[in-house]
C-alpha positions in Angstrom: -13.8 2.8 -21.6 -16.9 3.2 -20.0 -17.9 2.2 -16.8 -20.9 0.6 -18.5 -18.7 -1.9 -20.2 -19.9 -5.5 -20.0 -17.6 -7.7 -17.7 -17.2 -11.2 -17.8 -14.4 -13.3 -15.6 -12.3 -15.1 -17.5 -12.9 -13.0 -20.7 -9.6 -10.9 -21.3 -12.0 -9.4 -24.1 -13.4 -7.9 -21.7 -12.4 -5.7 -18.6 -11.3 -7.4 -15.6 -13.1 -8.7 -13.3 -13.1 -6.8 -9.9 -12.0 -10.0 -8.3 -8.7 -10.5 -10.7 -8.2 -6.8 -9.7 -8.3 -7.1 -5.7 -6.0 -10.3 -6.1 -4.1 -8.5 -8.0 -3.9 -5.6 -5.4 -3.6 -7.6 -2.2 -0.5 -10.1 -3.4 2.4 -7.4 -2.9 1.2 -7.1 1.0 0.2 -10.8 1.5 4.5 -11.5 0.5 5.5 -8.7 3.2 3.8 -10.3 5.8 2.5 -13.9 5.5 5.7 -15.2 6.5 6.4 -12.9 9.5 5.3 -15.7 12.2 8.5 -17.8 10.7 11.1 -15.3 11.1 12.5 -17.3 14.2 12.7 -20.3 12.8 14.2 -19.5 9.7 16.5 -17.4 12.3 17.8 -20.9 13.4 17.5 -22.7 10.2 19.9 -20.3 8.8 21.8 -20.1 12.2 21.5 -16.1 12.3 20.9 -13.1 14.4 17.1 -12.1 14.3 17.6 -8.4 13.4 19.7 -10.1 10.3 16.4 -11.9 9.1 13.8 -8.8 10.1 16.0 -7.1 7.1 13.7 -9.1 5.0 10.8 -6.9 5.6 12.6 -3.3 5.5 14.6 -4.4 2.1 11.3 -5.8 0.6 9.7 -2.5 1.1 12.6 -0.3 0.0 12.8 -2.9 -3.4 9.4 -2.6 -3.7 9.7 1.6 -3.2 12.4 1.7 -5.9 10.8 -1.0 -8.5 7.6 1.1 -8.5 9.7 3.9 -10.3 10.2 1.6 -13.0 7.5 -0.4 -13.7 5.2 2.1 -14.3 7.0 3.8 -17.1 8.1 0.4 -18.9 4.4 -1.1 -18.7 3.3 2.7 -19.9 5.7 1.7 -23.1 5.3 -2.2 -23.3 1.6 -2.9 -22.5 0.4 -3.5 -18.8 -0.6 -7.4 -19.5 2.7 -8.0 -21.0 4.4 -6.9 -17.5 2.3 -8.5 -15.3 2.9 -11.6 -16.5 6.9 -11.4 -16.7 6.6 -10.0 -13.5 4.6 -12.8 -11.7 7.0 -15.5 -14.0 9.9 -13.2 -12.3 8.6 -12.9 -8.6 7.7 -17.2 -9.1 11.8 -17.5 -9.6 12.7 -15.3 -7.1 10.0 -17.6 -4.4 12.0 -20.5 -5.9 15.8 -18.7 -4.6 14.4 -18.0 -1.4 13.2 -21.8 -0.6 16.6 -23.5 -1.9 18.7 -20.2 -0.5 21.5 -21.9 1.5 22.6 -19.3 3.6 20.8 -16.0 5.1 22.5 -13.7 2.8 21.7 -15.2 -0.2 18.1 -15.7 1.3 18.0 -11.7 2.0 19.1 -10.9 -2.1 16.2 -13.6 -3.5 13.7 -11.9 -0.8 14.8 -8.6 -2.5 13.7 -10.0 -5.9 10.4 -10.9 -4.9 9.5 -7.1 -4.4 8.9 -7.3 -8.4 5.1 -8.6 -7.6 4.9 -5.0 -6.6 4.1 -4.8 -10.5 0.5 -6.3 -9.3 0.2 -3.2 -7.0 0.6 -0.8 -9.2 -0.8 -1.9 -12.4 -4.1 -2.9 -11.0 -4.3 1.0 -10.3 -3.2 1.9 -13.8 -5.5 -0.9 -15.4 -8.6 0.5 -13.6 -7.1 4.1 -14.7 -7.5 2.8 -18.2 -10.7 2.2 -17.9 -12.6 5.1 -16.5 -12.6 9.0 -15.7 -10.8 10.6 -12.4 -14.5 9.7 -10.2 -15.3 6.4 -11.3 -11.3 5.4 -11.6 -11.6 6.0 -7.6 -14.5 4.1 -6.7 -13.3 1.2 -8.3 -10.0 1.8 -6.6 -12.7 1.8 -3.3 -13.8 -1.2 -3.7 -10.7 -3.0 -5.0 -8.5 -1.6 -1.9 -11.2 -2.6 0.5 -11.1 -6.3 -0.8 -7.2 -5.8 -0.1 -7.8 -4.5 3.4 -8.6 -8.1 4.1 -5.0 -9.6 2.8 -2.9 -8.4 5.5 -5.0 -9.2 8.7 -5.4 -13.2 7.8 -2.7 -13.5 5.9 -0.1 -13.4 9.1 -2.4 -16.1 10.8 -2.7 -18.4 7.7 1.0 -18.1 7.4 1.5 -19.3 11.7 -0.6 -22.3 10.4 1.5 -23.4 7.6 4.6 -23.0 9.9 3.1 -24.7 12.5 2.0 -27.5 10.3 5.0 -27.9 7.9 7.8 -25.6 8.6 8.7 -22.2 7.4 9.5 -22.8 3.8 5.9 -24.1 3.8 4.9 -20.3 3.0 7.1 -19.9 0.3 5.5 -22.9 -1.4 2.7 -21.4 -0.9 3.8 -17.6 -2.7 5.4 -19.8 -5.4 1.7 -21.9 -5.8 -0.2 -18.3 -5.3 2.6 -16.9 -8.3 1.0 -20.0 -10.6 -2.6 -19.3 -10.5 -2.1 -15.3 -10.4 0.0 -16.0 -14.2 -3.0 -18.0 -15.1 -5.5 -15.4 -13.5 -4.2 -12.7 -15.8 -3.6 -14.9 -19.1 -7.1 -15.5 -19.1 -9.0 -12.4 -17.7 -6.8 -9.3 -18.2 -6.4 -8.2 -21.5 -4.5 -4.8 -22.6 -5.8 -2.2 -21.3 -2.9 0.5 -21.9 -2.7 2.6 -25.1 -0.1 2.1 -27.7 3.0 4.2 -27.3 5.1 5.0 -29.8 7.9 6.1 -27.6 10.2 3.9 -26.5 11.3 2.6 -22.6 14.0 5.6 -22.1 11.7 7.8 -24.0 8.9 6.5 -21.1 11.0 7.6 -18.1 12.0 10.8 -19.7 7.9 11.8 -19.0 8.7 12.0 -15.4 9.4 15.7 -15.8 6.5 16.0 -17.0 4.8 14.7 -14.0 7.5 15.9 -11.3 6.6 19.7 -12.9 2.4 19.0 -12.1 1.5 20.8 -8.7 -1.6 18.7 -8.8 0.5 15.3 -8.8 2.2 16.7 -6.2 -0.2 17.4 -4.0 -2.3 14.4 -4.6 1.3 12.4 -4.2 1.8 14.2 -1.1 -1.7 13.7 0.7 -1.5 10.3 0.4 2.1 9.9 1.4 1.4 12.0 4.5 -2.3 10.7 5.1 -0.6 6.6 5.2 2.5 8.4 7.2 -0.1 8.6 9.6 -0.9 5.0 9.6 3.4 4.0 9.2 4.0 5.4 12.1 1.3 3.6 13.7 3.2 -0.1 12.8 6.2 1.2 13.7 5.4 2.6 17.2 2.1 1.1 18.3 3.6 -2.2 19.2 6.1 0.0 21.7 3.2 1.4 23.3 0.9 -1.5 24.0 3.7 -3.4 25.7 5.9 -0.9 27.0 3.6 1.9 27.9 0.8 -0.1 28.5 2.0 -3.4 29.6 0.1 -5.1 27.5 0.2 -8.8 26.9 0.8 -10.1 23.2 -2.9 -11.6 22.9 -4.5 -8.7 24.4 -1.9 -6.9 21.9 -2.9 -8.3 18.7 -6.5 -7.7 19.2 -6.8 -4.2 19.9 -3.9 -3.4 17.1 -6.1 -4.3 14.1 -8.7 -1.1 15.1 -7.1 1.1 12.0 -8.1 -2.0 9.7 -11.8 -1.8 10.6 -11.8 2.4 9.9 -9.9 1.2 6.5 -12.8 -1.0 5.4 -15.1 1.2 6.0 -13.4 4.2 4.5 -12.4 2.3 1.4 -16.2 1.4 1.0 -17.2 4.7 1.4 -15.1 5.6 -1.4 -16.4 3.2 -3.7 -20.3 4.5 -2.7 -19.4 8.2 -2.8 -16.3 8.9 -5.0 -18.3 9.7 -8.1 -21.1 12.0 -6.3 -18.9 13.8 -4.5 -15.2 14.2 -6.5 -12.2 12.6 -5.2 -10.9 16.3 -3.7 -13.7 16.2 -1.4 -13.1 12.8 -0.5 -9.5 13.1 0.3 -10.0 16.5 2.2 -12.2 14.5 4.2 -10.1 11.6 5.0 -7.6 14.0 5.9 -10.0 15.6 8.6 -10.7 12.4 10.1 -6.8 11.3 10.3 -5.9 14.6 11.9 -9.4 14.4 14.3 -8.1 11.0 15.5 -4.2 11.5 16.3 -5.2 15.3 17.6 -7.9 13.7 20.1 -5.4 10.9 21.0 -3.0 13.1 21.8 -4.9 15.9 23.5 -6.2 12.6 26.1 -2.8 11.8 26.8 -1.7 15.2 27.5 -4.4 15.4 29.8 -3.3 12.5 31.5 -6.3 9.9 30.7 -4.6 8.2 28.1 -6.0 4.4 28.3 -5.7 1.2 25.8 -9.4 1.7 25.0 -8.8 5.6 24.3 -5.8 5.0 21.9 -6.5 2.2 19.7 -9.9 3.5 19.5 -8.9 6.3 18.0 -7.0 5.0 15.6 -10.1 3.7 13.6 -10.0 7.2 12.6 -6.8 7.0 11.0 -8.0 3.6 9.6 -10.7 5.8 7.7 -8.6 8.5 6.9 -6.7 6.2 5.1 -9.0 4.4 3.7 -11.1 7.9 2.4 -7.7 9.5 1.1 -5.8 6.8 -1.0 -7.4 5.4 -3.7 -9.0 9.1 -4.4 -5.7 10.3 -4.1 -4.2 8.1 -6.2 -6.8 8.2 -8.4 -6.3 12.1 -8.5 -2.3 11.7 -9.1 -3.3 9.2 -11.8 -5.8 11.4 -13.7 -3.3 14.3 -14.1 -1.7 12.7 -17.1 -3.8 10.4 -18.2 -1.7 8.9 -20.9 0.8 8.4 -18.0 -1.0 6.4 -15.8 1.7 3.6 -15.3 4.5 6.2 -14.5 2.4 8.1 -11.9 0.9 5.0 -10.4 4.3 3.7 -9.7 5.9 7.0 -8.6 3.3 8.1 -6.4 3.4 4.4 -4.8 7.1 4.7 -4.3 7.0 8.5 -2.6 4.3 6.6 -0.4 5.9 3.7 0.6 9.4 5.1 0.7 8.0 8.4 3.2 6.1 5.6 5.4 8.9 3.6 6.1 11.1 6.5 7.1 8.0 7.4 9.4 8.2 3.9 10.7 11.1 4.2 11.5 11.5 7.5 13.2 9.0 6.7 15.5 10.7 3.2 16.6 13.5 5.2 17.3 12.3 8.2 19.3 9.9 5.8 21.5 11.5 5.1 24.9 9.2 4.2 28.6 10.7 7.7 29.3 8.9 9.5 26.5 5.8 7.6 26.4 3.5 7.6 23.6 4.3 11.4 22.9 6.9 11.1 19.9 4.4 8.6 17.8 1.6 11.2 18.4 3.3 14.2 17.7 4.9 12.5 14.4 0.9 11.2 13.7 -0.5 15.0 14.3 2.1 16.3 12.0 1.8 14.3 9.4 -2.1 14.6 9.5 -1.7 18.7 9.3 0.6 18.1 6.3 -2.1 15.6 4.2 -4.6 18.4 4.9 -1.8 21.0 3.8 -1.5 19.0 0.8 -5.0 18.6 -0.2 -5.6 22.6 0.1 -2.8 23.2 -2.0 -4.7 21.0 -4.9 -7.6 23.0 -4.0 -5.7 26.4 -4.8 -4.2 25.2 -8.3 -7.4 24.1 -9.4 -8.8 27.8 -8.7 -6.0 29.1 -9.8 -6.4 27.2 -13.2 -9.9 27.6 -13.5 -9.6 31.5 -13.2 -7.0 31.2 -16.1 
């Protein structure tokens, strides 16, 4: 469909509305982290250890990682509007366990279920992949992921409030409420955007070959995994360094640790002014050249022995628009190179994404120590910056390569 194509909200004859899409985009990382100012209460609600209940983070990501490997090729097969909505009636039942869960345990397997809204993720990228060519597929993806940039830094102080005012099940109520009007968001402004298949569900996840044999999904796959690597390994170790290396207070803490998200608003934007003048591989080569300026800067400061608060948060806005320059034209890239298997790449690229920065997280938690200072989470952030721009050159060379042929 053209970009052209007349859009009305609340029209599923029509395509949807940016606004159904950013929701639709953001709700996955509102449910990881809303809730995060509760975990110690519900720690002695449920009369727990507090590493027990941080579980619920690492096995909502690692659900979410796996469940992107399946949705994409069962919505490629069933329709994208009909899995939405089973998944949000699915992720609403889940919210429902995890409110009436009586013990932690069986908290932590309901908490697992809720990584189905990751079907909202990946289908809004599929759904705009529907809709338009490689460049313009991108710039939407801009400005939808730049609308979603905004989720995760209110959404942690929205959910403090609710606990503050009514307890911590208070955000759950609210995911389940949020679940309602999302099903009634998409019954009445997304329509089906995917083509019919005449192949059925297995017959869907037996293209992944297909896919897994494309050096340009590959490398695409790879520059964002390694580009957002960048950014993991920032959540996991950042916090380490600002108290630890730094002594910083948790106030002071807080404010300078949203500087990536400010780089990631304005990268994201650029993407949605720029992606169709310039081509996404430009765009993501770029990103990648301002990830690897920032950590290599940060790092060549520290080794010099200036390193300061102001010196490494401030360069992490770089890595905030690296990120924000390389995903959605790299995922808009890995989407494009079988088109009629947008579903399937969205959700496999998601997963190698998300499954490669949570590793990254955690490496960098674990080689951090007041001995080694900010070193190991530098070296890990250089490294994987050299490897997004590895993978971005390596698209660059297939596409010569096939051009010549």
């Amino acid at each position: 469909m053209s970009s052209a194509a007349r859009v009305k909200f609340l029209d599923r004859s029509t395509p949807p509305h940016i606004i159904t899409l950013i929701l639709l985009a953001g709700v996955s990382a509102m449910v990881m982290n809303m809730f995060l100012p509760s975990l110690p209460n519900m720690t002695t609600y449920f009369d727990t250890e507090y590493r027990l209940m941080q579980l619920s983070v690492a096995l909502y990501l690692a659900v979410s990682a796996v469940m992107q490997t399946i949705i994409g090729p069962v919505s490629d097969n069933l329709g994208r509007r009909k899995v939405l909505m089973w998944g949000v009636v699915l992720f609403m039942l889940a919210t429902l366990g995890c409110i009436f869960a009586p013990t932690a345990e069986i908290f932590l397997v309901f908490r697992m279920c809720q990584a189905i809204i990751a079907v909202a993720m990946v289908l809004s990228r599929a759904i705009v992949r529907d809709l338009y060519d490689q460049d313009q597929s991108a710039s939407m993806i801009g400005y939808v992921t730049m609308g979603m940039a905004v989720v995760p830094m209110i959404s942690p102080g929205i959910g403090g409030l609710l606990e503050e005012a009514f307890g911590w099940k208070a955000n759950f109520w609210a995911f389940f409420i949020i679940g309602a009007l999302l099903l009634w968001l998409v019954w009445a402004d997304v329509g089906e955007t995917a083509q019919p298949s005449d192949k059925t569900v297995l017959g869907q996840f037996r293209e992944y070959p297909e896919l897994l044999r494309s050096p340009r999904f590959w490398g695409y796959s790879a520059a964002a995994a390694f580009c957002s690597g960048s950014f993991f390994a920032y959540l996991g170790g950042a916090p380490f360094v600002g108290t630890q290396i730094f002594g910083m207070g948790e106030a002071e803490l807080g404010f300078y640790f949203g500087a990536p998200a400010i780089g990631y608003f304005i990268g994201n934007g650029l993407s949605g002014r720029y992606a169709t003048r310039f081509g996404v591989n430009r765009m993501v080569l770029w990103g990648s050249l301002a990830n690897l300026f920032g950590t290599a800067l940060s790092l060549a400061i520290f080794a010099a022995g200036a390193g300061t608060p102001i010196s490494f948060f401030a360069m992490m806005t770089f890595v905030g628009l690296g990120n924000g320059l390389v995903i959605p034209n790299a995922t808009a890239g890995a989407l494009s190179v079988r088109p009629h298997l947008a579903g399937t790449a969205s959700g496999l690229a998601g997963a190698i994404m998300i499954g490669g920065g949570a590793a990254l997280s955690a490496l960098a938690g674990f080689l951090l120590t007041p001995e080694t200072g900010a070193f190991p989470l530098l070296y890990i952030m250089v490294l994987t910056g050299l490897a997004a721009l590895l993978a971005i050159g390596a698209v660059y060379r297939r596409e010569r390569r096939l051009r010549i042929a």
